[in-house]
C-alpha positions as CSV (number, residue, x, y, z in Angstrom):
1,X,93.5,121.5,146.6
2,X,95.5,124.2,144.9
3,X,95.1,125.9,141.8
4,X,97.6,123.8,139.9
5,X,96.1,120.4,140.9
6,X,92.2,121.7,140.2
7,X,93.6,122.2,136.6
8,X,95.3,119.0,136.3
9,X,92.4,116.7,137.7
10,X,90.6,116.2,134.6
11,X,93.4,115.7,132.2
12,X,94.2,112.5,134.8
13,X,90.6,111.5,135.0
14,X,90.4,112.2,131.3
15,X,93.5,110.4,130.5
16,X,93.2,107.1,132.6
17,X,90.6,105.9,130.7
18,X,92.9,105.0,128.5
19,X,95.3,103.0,130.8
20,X,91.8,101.6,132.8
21,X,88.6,101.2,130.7
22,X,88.3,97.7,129.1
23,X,90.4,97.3,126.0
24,X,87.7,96.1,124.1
25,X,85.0,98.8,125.3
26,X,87.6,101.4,125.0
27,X,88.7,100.5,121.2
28,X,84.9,100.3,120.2
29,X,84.7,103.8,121.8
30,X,87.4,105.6,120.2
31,X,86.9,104.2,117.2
32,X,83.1,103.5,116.4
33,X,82.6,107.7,115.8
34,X,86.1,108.2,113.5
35,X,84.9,104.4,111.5
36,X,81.2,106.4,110.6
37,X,82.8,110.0,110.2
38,X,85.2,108.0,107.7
39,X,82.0,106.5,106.1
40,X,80.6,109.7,105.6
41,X,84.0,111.0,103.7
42,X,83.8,107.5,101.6
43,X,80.3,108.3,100.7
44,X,80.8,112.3,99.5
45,X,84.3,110.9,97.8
46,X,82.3,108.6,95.6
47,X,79.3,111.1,95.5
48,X,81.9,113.6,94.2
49,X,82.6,111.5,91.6
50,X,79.2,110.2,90.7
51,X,78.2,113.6,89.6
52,X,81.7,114.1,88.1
53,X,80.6,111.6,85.8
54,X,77.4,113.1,84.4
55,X,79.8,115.8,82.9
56,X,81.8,113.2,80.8
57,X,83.7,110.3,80.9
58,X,86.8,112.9,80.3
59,X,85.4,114.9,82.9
60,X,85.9,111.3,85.5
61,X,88.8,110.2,84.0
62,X,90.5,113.9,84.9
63,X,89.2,113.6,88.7
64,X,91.2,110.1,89.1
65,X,94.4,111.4,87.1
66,X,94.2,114.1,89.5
67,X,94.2,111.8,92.6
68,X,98.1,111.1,92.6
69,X,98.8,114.8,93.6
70,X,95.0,115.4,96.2
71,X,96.4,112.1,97.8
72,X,99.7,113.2,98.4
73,X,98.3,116.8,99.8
74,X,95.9,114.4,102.4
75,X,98.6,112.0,103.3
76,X,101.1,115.2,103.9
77,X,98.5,116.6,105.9
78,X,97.7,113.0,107.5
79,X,101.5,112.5,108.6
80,X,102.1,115.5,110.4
81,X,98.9,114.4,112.5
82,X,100.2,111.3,112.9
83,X,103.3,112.1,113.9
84,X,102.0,114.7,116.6
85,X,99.3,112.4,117.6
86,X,101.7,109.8,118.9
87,X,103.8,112.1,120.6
88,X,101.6,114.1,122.1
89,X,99.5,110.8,123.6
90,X,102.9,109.6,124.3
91,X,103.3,112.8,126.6
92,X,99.6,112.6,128.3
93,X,100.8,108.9,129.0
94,X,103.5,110.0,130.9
95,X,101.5,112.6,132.7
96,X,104.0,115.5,131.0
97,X,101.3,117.8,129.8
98,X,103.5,121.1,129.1
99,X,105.3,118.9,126.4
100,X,102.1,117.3,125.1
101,X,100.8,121.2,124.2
102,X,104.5,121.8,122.8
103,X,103.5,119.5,120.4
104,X,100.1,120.3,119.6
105,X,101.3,123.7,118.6
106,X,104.1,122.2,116.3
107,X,101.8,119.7,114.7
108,X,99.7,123.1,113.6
109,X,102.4,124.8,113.0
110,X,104.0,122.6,110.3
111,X,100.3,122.1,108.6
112,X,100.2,126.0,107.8
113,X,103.3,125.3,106.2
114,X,102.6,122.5,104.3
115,X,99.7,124.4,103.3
116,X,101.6,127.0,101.5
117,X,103.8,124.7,99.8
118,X,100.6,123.2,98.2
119,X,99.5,126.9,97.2
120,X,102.8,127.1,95.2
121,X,102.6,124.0,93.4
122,X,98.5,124.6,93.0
123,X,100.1,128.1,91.1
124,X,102.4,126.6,88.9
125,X,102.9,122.6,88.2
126,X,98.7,121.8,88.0
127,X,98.3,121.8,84.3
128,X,101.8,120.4,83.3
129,X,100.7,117.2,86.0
130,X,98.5,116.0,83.4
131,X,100.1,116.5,80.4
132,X,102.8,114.0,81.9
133,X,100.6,111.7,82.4
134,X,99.4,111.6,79.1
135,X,96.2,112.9,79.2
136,X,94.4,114.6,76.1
137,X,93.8,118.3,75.8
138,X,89.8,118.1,76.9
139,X,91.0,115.6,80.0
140,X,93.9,117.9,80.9
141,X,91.8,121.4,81.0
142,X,89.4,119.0,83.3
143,X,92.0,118.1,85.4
144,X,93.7,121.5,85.5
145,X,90.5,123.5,86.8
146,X,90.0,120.7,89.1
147,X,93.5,120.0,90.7
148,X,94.4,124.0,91.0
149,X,91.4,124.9,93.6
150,X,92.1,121.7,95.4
151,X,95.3,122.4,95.8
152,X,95.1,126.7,95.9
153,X,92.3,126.8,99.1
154,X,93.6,123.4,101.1
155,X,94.5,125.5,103.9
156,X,90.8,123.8,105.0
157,X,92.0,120.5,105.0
158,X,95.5,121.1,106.5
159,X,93.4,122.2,109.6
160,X,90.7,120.3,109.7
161,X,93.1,117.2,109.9
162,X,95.3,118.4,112.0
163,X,92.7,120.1,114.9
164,X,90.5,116.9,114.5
165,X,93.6,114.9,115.6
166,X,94.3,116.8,118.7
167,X,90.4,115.6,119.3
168,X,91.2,112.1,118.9
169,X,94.7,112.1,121.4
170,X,92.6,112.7,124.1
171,X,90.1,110.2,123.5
172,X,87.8,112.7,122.2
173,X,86.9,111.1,118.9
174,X,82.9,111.5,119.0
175,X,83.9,115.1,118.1
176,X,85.4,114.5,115.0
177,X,82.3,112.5,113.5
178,X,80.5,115.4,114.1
179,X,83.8,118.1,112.1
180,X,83.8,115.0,109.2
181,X,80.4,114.6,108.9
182,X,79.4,118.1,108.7
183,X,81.9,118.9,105.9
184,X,81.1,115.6,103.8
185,X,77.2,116.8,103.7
186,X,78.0,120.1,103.1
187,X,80.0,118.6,100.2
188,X,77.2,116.3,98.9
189,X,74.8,119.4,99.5
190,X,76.9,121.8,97.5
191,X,78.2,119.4,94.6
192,X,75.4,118.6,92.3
193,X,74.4,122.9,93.1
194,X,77.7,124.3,92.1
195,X,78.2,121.9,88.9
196,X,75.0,122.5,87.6
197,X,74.2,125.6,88.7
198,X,71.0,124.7,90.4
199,X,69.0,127.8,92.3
200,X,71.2,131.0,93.0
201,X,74.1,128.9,92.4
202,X,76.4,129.1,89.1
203,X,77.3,126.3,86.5
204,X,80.8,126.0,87.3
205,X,80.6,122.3,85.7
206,X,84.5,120.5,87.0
207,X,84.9,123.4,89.0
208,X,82.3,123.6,91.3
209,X,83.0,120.1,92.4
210,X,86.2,120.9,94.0
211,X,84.7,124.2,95.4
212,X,82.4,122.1,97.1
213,X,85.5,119.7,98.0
214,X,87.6,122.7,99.6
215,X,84.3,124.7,101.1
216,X,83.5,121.4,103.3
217,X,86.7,121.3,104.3
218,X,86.5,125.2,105.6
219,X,83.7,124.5,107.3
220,X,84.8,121.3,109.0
221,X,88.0,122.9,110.1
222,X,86.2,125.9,111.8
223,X,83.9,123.7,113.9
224,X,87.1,121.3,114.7
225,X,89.2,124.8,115.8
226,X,86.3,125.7,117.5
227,X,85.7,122.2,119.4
228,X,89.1,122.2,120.6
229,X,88.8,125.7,121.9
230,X,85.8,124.5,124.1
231,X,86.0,121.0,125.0
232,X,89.2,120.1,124.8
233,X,90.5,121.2,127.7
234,X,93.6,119.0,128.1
235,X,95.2,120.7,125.4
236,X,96.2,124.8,125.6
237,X,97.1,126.2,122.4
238,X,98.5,129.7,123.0
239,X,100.6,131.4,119.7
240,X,101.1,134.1,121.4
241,X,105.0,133.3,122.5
242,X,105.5,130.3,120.2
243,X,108.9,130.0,118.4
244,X,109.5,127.1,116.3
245,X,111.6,124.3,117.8
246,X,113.7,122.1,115.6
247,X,113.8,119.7,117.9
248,X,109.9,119.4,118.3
249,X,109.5,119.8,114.5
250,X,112.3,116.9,114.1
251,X,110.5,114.4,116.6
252,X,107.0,114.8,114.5
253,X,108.9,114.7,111.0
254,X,110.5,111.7,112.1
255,X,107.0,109.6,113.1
256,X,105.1,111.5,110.6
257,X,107.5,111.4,107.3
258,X,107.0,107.9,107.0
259,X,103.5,108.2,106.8
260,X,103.8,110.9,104.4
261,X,106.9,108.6,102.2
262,X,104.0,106.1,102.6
263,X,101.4,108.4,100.5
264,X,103.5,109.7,97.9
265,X,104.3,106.0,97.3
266,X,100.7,105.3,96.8
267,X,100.8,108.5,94.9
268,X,103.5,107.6,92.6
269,X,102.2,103.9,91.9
270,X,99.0,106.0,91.3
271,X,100.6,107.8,88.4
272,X,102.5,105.1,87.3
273,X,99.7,102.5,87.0
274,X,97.3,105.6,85.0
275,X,100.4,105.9,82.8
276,X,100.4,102.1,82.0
277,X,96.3,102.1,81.8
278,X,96.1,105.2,79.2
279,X,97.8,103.1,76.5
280,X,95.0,100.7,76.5
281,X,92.3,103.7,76.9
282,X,91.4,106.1,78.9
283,X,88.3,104.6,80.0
284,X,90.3,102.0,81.6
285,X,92.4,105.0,83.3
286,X,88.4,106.0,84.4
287,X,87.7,102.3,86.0
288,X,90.7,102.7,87.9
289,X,89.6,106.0,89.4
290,X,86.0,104.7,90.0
291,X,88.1,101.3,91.9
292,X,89.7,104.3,94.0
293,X,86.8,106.0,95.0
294,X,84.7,102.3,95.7
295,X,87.5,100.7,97.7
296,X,87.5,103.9,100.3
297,X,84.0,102.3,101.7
298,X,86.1,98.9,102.6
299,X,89.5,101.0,103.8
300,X,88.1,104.0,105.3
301,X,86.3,102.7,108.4
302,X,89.6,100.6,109.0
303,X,91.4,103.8,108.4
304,X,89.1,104.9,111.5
305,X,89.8,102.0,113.4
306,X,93.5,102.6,113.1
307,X,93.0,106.4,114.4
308,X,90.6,104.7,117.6
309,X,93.3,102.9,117.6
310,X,96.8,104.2,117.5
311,X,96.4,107.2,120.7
312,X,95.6,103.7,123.0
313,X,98.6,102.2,121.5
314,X,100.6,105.1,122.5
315,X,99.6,105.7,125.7
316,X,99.8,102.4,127.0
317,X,103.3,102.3,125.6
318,X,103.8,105.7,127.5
319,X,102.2,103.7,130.6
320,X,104.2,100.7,130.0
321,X,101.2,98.6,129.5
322,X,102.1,95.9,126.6
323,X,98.8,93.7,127.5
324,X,96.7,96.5,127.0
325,X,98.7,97.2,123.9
326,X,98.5,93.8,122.0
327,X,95.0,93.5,123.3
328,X,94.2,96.7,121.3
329,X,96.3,95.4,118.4
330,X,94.6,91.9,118.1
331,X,91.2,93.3,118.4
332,X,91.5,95.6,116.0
333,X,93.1,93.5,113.4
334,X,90.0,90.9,114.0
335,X,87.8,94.0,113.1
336,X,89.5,95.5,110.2
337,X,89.4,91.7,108.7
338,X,85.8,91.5,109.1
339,X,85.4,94.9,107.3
340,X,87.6,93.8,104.2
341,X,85.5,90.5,104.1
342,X,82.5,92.4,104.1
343,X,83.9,94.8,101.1
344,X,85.2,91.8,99.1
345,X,81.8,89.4,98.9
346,X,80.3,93.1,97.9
347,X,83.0,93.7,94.9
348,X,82.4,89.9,94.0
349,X,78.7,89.6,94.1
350,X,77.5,93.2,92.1
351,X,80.5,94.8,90.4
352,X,78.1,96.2,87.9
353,X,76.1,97.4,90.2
354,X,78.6,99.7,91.3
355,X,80.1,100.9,88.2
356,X,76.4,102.1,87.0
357,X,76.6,104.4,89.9
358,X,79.1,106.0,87.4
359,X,76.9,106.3,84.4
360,X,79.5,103.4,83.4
361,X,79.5,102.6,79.2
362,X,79.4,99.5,77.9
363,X,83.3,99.4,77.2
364,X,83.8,100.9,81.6
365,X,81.3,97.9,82.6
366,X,83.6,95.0,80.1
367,X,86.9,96.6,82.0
368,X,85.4,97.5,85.0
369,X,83.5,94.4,86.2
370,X,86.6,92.0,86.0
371,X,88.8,94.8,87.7
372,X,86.8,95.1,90.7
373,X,86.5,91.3,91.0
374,X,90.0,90.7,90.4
375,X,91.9,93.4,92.6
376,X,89.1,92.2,96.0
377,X,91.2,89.7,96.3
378,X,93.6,91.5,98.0
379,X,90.7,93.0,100.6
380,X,91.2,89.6,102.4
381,X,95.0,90.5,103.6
382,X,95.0,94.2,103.5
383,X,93.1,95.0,106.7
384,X,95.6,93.0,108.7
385,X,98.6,94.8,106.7
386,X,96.7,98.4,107.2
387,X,96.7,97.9,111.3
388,X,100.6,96.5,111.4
389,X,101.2,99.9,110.0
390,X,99.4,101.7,112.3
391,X,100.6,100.0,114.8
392,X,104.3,100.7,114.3
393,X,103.5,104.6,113.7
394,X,102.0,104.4,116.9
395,X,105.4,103.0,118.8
396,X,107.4,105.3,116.9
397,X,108.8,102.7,114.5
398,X,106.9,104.5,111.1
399,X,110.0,103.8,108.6
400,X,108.6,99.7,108.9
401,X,105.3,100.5,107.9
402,X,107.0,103.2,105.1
403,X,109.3,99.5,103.6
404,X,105.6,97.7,104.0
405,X,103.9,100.7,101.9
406,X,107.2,100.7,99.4
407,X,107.1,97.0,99.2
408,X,103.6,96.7,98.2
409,X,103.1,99.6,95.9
410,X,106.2,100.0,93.8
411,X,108.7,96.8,94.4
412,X,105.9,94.9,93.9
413,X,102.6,96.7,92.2
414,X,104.1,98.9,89.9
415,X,106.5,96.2,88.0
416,X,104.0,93.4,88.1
417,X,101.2,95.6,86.3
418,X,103.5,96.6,84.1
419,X,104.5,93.3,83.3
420,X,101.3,91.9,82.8
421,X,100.0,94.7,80.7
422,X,102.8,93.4,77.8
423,X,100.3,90.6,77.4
424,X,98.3,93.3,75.6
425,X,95.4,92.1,78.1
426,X,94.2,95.1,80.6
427,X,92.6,92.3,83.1
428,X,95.5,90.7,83.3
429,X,96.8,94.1,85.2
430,X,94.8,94.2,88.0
431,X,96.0,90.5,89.4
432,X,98.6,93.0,90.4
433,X,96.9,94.3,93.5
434,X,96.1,90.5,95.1
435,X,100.3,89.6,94.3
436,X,101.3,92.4,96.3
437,X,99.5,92.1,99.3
438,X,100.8,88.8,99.2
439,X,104.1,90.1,99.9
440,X,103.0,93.4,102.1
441,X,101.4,91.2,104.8
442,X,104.6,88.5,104.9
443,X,106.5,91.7,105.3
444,X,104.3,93.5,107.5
445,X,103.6,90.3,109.9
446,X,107.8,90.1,110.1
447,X,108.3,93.4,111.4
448,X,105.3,92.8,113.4
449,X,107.5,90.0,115.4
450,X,110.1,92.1,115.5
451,X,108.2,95.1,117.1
452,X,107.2,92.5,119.8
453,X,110.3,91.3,120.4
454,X,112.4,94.1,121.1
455,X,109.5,96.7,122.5
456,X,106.9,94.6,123.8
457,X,108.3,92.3,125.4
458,X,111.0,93.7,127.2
459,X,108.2,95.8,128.7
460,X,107.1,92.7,130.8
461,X,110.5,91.8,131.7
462,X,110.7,94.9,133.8
């Protein structure tokens, strides 16, 4: 056996798993670790937020108008990995691994320099983000001290995403439960110690909950960096000769931007439904955030099942496998359901439960109890919705899921909770979320049919 082949051996033994191992087995594999890793991040995000709220109601109120602009930072981050993710597993299907490395290196590449985009805007726009929003003086010197090291030190989580999706395209996911989970407990570890200045550690009140956010994220993206460097061996990053590529850079944009169009809809529906909400109060602009941070336990381990998910997807379109590709689509659509049924007889059953967890008032549990109830509804269509979009990110066909997204969250969310807020009655807002997903899923399931008609399909034919 020659040099050359001994180095190629276990990216093909490593790879046909993939192509070979039981659909079912193999989905449940990839995705299992990323669904618990995305637990842990649900569980520090609402632990974040939990001791947020034993500053002030300001002080939580801040934190959500401040998730428009840390959402669109994750989702930028998030569609760069998506977009290199599918190519690069697109590549390993095809057994071309020189390309697959071109674009690992692109996909990091691009996150350095998303990251110092975010350190401009962190500089310069984080204050005037809340005053546009409405927020009062107290809310917006919350938000400001928050959002600026968020945004200032994210070169953590620009890394951490990207190098922990080079993990996943090789079917290495158990790795990034381990990268996640580490920096969520470091987070939960440092938060209550940096906002209250517990031991050797200062009171940095707001503060020290986003330098506990952005230190987990460090530390997560060092051992991911570090994990690729010694166990994943069917990627080879070497910077030492890189020049960008347009063309690479062009390929990722085009998968990832959707993604990323997809976020910053979220993010703008985000601001537009805490500018409706802050005319009734701004404990009602606090319920929403506390929704936010609740509704991650129910979306985030689909959110894992679609990353299991999406690197089969590709490389059995790479391998021109379409059974093997709807098999992985149905079952995970089966799964995600189950989760979201799960989440909504939870939001129906003890609402106010969960918005004590929040030192809730009296006035957060009257708003807060029916919101929850109310907006669960839409758990029962979303997970299939979530996975269609996945789905056609994974074939290269993300500007469906980005009409899906911009369908649900502003032709549809946006206009209907501002409509229903002219009653004058805030719980008439939130019937908003239910409508829309009403529409997302007939809009999603058509582009579905679509997908299988002119990709899938013809696959068979040849």
């Amino acid at each position: 056996m020659s040099k050359e082949q001994s180095k190629n051996k276990p990216i093909i033994t490593e790879e046909n798993k993939m192509g070979t191992m039981p659909v079912n087995r193999l989905l449940i594999t990839m995705a299992l670790p990323m669904m618990i890793s995305m637990l842990v991040q649900a569980l520090y995000n609402v632990v974040d937020s939990i001791f947020v709220s034993r500053i002030s109601e300001d002080a939580l109120t801040a934190v959500s108008m401040a998730f428009p602009m840390q959402n669109l930072l994750i989702g930028l981050a998030s569609g760069i990995a998506v977009g290199m993710n599918a190519l690069l597993s697109k590549n390993l299907g095809e057994k071309k691994f020189k390309e697959a490395n071109h674009m690992a290196m692109h996909g990091v590449f691009l996150a350095v320099c998303s990251y110092l985009l975010f350190l401009i805007l962190g500089l310069t726009i984080s204050r005037v983000f809340f005053v546009v929003q409405g927020a009062s003086e107290e809310i917006t010197q919350y938000g400001h001290d928050y959002l600026s090291i968020i945004m200032c030190v994210s070169f953590g989580c620009f890394l951490e995403i990207i190098y922990e999706r080079l993990l996943q395209s090789t079917g290495k996911t158990i790795y990034t439960m381990f990268t996640q989970g580490l920096g969520a407990i470091i987070n939960i570890i440092m938060d209550p110690m940096l906002i209250f200045g517990i031991g050797i550690f200062p009171k940095m009140g707001i503060q020290g909950a986003a330098t506990a956010t952005v230190l987990g994220q460090i530390v997560a993206a060092i051992l991911a960096i570090t994990l690729n460097t010694r166990v994943n061996k069917e990627i080879s990053l070497d910077f030492k000769k890189f020049k960008p590529d347009m063309r690479a850079i062009g390929n990722i944009l085009y998968i990832g931007i959707p993604s990323v169009i997809m976020v910053a809809i979220g993010s703008v529906m985000t601001f537009c439904v805490n500018r409706i909400l802050v005319v009734f109060s701004s404990t009602a602009v606090a319920v929403f955030g506390v929704y936010f941070k609740l509704q991650s336990f129910a979306f985030m381990p689909v959110f894992g099942m679609n990353n299991g998910m999406v690197p089969i997807v590709a490389y059995n379109y790479g391998a021109k496998k379409p059974d093997r590709i709807m098999k992985t689509v149905k079952l995970s659509m089966f799964y995600a359901t189950c989760i979201m049924v799960i989440a909504f007889i939870i939001a129906q059953t003890i609402p106010g439960a969960l918005l004590s967890l929040f030192s809730a008032s009296e006035e957060m549990l009257r708003i807060g109890i029916p919101a929850l109830r109310t907006i669960s509804f839409s758990f029962l269509l979303a997970g299939v919705s979530v996975i269609c979009g996945s789905f056609f990110q994974a074939l290269g066909n993300g500007i469906y899921s980005m009409i899906v997204s911009l369908m649900r969250q502003l032709v549809c969310l946006v206009p209907l909770a501002w409509l229903f807020s002219r009653t004058g009655d805030v719980s008439m807002v939130w019937w908003a979320w239910p409508i829309a997903e009403v529409v997302s899923l007939l809009c999603g399931l058509f582009f579905f049919s679509r997908v299988n008609k002119n990709l899938i399909k013809p696959m068979r034919e040849d």
